[in-house]
TIDRENBA-231671 format. One record per residue: x, y, z of N, C-alpha, C in turn. Coordinates in steps of 0.02 Angstrom, whole numbers, padded with zeros to 5 digits, always signed. Layout:
<rs>
XYZXYZXYZ
...
</rs>
This chain:
<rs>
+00041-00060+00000+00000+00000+00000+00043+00063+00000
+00105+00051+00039+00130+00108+00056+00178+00121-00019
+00177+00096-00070+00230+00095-00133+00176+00120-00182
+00108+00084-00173+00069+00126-00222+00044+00210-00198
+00054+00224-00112+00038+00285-00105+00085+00336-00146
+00156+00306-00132+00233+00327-00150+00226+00347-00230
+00189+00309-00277+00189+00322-00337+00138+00356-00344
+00072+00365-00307+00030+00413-00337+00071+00483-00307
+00083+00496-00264+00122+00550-00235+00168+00565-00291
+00209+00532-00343+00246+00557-00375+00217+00581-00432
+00173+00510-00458+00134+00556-00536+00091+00615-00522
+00075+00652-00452+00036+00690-00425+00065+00752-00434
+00138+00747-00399+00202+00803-00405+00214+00812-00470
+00225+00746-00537+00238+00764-00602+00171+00816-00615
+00140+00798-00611+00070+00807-00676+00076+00907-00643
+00053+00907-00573+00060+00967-00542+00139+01028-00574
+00171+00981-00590+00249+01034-00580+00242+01048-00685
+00192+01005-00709+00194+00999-00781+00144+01077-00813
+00100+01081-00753+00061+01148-00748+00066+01199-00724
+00134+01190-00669+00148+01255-00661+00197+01316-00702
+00182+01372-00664+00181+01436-00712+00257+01439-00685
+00310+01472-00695+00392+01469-00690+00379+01556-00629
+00312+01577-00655+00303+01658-00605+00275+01632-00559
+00281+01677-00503+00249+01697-00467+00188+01720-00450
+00144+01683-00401+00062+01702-00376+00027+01634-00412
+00043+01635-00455-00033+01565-00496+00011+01530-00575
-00040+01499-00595-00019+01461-00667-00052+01524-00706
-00074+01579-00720-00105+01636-00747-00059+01697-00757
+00003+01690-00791+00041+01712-00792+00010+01810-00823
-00029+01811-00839-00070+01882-00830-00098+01919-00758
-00082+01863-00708-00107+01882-00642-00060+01884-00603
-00028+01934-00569+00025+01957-00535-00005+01960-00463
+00034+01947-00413+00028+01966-00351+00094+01983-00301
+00098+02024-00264+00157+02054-00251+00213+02011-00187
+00174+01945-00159+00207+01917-00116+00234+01845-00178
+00284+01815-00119+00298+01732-00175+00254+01678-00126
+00243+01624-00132+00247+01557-00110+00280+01522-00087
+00296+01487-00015+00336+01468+00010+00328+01394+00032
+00380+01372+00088+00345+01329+00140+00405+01327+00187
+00369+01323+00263+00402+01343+00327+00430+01241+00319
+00488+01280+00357+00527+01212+00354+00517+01161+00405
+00474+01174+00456+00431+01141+00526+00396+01081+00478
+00367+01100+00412+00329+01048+00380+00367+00986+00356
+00430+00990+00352+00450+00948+00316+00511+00935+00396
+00489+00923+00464+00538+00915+00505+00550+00830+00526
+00515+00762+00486+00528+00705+00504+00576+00688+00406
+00597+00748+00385+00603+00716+00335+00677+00760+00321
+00717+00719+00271+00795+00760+00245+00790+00789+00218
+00847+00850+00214+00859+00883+00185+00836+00891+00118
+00867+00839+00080+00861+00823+00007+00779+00806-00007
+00743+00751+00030+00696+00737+00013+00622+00799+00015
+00657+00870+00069+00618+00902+00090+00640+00950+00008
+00690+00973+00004+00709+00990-00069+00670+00976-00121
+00667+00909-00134+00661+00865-00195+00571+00891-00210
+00525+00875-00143+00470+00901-00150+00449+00946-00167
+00483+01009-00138+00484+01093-00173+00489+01103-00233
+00535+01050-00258+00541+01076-00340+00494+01045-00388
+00481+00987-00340+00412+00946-00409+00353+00998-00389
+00344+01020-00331+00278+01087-00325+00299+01143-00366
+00352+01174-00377+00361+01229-00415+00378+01279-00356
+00386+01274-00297+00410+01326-00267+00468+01320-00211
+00475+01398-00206+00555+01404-00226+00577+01443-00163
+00551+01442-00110+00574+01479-00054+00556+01439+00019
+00615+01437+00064+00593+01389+00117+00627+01439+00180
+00576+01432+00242+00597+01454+00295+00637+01407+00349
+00690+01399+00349+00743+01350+00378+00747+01360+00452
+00737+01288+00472+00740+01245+00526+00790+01228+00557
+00819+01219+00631+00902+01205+00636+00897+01129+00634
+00834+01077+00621+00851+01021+00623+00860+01008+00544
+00882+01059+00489+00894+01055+00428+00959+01077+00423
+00953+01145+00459+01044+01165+00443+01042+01207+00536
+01098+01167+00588+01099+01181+00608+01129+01249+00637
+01121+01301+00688+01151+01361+00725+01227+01337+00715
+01245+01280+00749+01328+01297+00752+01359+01264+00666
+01323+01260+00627+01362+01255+00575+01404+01309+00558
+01464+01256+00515+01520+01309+00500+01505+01353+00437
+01558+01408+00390+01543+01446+00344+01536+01378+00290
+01582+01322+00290+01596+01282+00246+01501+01233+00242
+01492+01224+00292+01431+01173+00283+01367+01213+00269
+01376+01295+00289+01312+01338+00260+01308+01345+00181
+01374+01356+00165+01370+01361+00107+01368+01291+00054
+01354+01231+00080+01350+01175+00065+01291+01164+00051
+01256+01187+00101+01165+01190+00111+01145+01228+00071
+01172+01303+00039+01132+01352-00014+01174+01325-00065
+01199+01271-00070+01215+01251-00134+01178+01189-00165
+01149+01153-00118+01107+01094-00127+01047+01129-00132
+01021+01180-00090+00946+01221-00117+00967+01244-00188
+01019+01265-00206+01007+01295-00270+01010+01246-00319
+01046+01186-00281+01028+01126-00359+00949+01122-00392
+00906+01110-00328+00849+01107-00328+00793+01158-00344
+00815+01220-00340+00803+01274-00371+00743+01324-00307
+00776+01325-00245+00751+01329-00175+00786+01403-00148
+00777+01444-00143+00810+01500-00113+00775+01510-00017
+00850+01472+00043+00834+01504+00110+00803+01592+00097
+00755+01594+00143+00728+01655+00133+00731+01682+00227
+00741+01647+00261+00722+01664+00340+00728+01608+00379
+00735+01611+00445+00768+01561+00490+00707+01562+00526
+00674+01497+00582+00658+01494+00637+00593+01467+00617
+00524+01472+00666+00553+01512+00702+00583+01479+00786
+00622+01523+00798+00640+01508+00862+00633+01531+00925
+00629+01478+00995+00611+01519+01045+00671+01541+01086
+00685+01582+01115+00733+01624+01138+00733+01650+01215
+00759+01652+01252+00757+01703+01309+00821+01751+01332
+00882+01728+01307+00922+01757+01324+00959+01794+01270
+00971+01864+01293+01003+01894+01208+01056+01885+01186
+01119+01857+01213+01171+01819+01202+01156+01762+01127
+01088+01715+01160+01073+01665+01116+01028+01691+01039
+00999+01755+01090+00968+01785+01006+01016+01827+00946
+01075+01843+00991+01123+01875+00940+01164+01825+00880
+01171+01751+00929+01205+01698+00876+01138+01707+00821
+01078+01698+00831+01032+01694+00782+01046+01740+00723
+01048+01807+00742+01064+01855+00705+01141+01843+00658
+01191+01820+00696+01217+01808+00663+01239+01747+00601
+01205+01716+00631+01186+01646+00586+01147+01664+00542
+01094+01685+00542+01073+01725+00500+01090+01769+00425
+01131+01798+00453+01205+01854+00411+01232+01805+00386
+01263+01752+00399+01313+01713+00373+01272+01648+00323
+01208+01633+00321+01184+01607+00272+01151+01675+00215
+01149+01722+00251+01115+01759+00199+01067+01779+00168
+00999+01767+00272+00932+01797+00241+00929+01855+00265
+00870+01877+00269+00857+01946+00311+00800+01949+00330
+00776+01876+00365+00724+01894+00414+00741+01835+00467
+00733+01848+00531+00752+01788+00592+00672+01776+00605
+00626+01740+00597+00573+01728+00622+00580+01709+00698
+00548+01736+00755+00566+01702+00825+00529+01726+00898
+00544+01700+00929+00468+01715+00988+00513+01703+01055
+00531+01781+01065+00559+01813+01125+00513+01825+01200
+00531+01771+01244+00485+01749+01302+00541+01762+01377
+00498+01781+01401+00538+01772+01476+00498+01734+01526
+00525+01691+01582+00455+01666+01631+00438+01703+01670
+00360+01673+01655+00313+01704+01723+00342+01703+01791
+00336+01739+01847+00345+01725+01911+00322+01682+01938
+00334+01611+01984+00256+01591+02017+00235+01535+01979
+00263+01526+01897+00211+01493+01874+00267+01430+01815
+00325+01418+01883+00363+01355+01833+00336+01283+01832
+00298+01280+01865+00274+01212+01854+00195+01197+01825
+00184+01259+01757+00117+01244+01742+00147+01220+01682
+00204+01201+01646+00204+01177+01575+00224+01231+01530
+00270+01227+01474+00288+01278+01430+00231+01308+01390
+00176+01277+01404+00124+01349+01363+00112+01392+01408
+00117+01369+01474+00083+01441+01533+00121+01465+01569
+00190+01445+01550+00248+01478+01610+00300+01533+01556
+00273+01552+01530+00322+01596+01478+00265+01633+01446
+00299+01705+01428+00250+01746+01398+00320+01819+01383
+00271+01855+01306+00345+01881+01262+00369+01928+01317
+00436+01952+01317+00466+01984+01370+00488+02060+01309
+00462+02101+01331+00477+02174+01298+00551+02171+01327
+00598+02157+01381+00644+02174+01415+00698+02141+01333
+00684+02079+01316+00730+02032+01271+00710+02103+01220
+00652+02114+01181+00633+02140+01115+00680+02210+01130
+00684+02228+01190+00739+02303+01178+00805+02291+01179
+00830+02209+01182+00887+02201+01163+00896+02172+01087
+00827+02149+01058+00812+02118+01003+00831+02195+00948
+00781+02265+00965+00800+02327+00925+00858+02339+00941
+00921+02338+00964+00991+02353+00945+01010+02310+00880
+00987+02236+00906+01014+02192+00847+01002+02196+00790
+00938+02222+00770+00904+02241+00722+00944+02309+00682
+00942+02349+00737+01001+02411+00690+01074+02377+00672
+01092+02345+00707+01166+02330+00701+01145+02274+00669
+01131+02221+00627+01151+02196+00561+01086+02208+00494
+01037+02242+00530+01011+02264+00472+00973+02213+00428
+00927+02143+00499+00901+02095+00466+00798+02094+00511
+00775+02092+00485+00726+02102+00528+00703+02040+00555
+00660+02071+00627+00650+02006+00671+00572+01993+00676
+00554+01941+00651+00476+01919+00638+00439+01903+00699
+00399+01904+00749+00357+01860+00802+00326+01824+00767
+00309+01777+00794+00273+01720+00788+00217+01707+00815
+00162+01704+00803+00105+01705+00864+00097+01639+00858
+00059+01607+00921+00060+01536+00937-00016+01528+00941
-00057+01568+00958-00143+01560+00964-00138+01555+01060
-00232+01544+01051-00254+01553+01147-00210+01522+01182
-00202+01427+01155-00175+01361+01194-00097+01399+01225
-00069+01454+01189-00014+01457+01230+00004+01504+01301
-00051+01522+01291-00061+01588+01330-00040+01655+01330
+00020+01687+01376+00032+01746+01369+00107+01750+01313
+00128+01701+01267+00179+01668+01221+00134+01705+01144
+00137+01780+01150+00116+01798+01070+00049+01764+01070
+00000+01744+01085-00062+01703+01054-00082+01750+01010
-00092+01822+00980-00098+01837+00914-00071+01887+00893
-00073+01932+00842-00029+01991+00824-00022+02060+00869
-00114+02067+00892-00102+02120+00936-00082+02123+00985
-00060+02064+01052-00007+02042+01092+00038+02068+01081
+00077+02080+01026+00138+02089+01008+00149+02135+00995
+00115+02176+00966+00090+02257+00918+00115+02278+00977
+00061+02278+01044+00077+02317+01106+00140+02303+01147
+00171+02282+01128+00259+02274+01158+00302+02299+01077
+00284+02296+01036+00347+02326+00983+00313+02391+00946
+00258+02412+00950+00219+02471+00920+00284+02537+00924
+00323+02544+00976+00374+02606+00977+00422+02559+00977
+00446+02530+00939+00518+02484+00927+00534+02491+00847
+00601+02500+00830+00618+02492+00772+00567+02451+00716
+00542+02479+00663+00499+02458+00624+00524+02395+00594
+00607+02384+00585+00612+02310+00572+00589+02231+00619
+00572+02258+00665+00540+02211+00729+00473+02214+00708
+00446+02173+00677+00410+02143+00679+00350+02071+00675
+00301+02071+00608+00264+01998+00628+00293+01948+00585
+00291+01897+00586+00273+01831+00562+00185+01781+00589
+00168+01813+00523+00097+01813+00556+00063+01715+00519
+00049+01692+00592+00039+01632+00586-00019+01628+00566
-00070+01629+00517-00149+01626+00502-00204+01589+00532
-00145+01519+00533-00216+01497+00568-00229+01499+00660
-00183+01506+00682-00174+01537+00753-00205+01613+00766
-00208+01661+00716-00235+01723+00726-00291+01718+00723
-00345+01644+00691-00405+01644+00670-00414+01605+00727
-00356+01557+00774-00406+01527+00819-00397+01561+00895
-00380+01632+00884-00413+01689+00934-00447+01710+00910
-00497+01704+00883-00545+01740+00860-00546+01808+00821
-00493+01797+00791-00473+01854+00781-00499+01826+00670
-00511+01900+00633-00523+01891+00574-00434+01906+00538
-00405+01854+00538-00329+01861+00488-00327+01908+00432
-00372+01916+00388-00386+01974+00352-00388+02067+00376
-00419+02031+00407-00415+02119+00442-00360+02122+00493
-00326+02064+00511-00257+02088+00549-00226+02115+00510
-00202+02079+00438-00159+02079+00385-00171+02163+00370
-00233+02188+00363-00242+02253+00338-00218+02296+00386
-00229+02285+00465-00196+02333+00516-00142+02347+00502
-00100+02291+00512-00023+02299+00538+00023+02244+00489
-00032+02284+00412+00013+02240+00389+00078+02266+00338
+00115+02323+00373+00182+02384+00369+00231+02337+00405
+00191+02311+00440+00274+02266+00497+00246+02194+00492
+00225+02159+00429+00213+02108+00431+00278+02071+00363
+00317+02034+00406+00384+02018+00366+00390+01932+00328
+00349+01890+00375+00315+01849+00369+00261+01816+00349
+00225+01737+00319+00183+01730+00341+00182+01661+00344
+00139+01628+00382+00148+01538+00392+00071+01524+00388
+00044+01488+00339+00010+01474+00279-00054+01404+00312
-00092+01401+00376-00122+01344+00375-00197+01339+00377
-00219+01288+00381-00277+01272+00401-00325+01222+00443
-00377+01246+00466-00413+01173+00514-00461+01152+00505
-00466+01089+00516-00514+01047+00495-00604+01069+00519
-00645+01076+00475-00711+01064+00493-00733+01043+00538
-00775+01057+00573-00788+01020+00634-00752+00984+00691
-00703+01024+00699-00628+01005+00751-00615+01071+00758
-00579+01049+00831-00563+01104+00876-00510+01145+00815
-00502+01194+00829-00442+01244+00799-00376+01193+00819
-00338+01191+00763-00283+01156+00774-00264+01070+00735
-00323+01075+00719-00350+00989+00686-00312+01008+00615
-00227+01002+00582-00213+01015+00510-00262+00970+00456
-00266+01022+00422-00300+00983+00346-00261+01026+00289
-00264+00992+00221-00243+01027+00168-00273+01075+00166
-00252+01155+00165-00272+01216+00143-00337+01226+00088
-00370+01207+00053-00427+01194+00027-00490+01171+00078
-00469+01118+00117-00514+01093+00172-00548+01122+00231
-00513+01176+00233-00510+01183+00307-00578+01243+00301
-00585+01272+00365-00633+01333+00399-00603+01385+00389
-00555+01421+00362-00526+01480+00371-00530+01504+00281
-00563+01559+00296-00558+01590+00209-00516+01599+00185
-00469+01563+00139-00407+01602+00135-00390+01629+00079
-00439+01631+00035-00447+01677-00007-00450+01762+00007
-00482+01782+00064-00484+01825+00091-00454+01835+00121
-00390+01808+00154-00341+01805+00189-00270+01833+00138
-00271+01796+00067-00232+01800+00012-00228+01871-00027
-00314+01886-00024-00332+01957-00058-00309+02007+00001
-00307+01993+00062-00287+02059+00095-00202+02066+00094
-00163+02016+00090-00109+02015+00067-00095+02065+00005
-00137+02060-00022-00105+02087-00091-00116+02143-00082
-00202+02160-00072-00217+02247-00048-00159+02277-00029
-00136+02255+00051-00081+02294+00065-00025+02291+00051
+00005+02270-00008+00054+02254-00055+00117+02212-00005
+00086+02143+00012+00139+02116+00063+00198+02081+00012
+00252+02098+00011+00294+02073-00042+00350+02011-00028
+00317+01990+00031+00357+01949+00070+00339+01872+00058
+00342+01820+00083+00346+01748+00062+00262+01737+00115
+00231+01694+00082+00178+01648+00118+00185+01584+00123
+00204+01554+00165+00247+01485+00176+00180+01422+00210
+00173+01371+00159+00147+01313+00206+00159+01311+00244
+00129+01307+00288+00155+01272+00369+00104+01212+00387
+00129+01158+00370+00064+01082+00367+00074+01042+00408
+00042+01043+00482+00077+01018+00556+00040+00941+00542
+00037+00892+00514+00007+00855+00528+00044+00772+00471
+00040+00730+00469+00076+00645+00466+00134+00688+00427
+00193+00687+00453+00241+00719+00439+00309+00682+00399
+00275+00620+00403+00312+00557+00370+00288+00548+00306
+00231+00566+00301+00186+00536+00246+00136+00608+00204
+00178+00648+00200+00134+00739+00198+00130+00747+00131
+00167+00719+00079+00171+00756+00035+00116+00782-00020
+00053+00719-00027-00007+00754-00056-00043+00812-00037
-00024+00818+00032-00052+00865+00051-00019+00935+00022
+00041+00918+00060+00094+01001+00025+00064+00992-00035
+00073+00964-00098+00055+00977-00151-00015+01003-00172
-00065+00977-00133-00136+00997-00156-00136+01072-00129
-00103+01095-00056-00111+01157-00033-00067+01190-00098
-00007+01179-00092-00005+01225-00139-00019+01240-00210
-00050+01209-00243-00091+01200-00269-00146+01251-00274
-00185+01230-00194-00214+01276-00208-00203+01356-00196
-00145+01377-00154-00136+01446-00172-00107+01467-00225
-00121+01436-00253-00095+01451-00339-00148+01470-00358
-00180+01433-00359-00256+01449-00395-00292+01505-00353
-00298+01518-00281-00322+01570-00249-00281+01639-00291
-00196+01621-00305-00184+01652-00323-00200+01732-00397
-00220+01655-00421-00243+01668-00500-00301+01713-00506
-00344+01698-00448-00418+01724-00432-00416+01779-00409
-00376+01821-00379-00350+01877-00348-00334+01936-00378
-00349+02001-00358-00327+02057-00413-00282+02079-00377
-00205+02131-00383-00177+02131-00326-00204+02208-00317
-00187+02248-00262-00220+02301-00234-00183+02354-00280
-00231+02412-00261-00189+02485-00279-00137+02506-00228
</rs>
């Protein structure tokens, strides 16, 4: 069973990579949109390097947000540049790191500089300090973002000149970013390169409308991580991006309105061994959301 899944998965990737457009936004090469297509590298974290590669290129897209269980922090100059040489076989450009959780600015400056030395310019990452009182409720309720780290985060930010994304996590984590405006109100007077990496389907399961975040604050939105949930399941249930409860067509069109020029990355939390129809049908379908889309004035 598992050899005939293996081969429909592949003639799935051919037939798909045989229709796609070489541009950017859709196969409608008359329809422009001002962000690219991505996928966060969390999706592909039970799987290699190469094989996580190999998939990107039978989908047609070309930008990945990197993971340290792909290319780790203490790699040397010799093995980074080993890694943007195997993405470029495959035709994959690192676009941003993380994201990662952090508390001490010592550990967020290696980021930054790891960073510099592969050669993106965005650190995606979620700057926490602990609660008082509250170490033994579990890492969703004993940590929450620390403005004290983010005013050592804006030096770093001037001094290499790479911007720093949050991450929102949704309600389940508690005072840990659960959505954009959490965060707004600790970096709103901070260097404008500090800002979001805006997780979609976590902003929708605070109740919050992702569309109209995207339109607020979407000047410091540097990021974006691309999901969806299942019908009739709690927020958090992954399904392929077509399936799910969250509009993301309207999610896609407010992107463009506010001319977000930045990457929208799968992020597909779910059989992580066995994912790949899925990556493919999602992206897929933001191709086609793509196509459907006018981009803004």
């Amino acid at each position: 069973m598992k050899a005939s899944v293996s081969l429909l998965a592949v003639a799935a990737l051919s037939a798909f990579a045989a229709t796609a457009s070489t541009g950017e936004g859709g196969t409608n090469p008359n329809v422009k949109v001002p962000f690219r297509l991505g996928v966060a590298g969390y999706t592909f974290k039970a799987r290699s390097v190469d094989d996580a590669l190999a998939i990107m290129q039978k989908a047609d897209v070309h930008y990945l947000c990197v993971k340290n269980f792909h290319l780790p922090f203490e790699a040397t100059d010799k093995e980074i540049a080993a890694f943007k040489a195997k993405c470029a076989s495959y035709g994959v450009t690192p676009y941003a790191i993380g994201p990662i959780y952090d508390s001490k600015p010592e550990d967020v400056r290696t980021r930054f500089e790891f960073a510099k030395r592969l050669g993106v310019k965005t650190v995606v990452g979620v700057p926490f300090e602990m609660i008082p009182g509250a170490e033994n409720k579990g890492k969703s309720k004993n940590r929450r973002g620390s403005r004290s780290l983010l005013l050592e985060i804006e030096k770093l930010v001037k001094e290499f000149d790479i911007r720093y994304a949050i991450h929102n996590h949704g309600p389940q984590i508690g005072e840990l970013f659960p959505d954009v405006e959490y965060g707004w109100n600790l970096v709103k007077d901070l260097d404008s390169r500090i800002g979001f990496c805006i997780d979609v389907g976590w902003e929708y399961g605070c109740g919050k409308d992702p569309a109209e975040t995207i339109r607020k604050y979407g000047s410091r939105i540097y990021d974006a991580h691309i999901k969806n949930f299942e019908i009739g399941k709690p927020n958090g249930a992954a399904v392929p991006l077509p399936r799910g409860k969250i509009d993301l067509a309207k999610v896609f069109q407010a992107f463009a309105d506010v001319g977000y020029d930045g990457v929208c990355s799968l992020e597909y939390e779910k059989d992580f061994e066995d994912n790949v129809l899925a990556v493919v049908e999602s992206i897929a379908y933001e191709r086609g959301v793509c196509d459907a889309i006018k981009k803004g004035n």
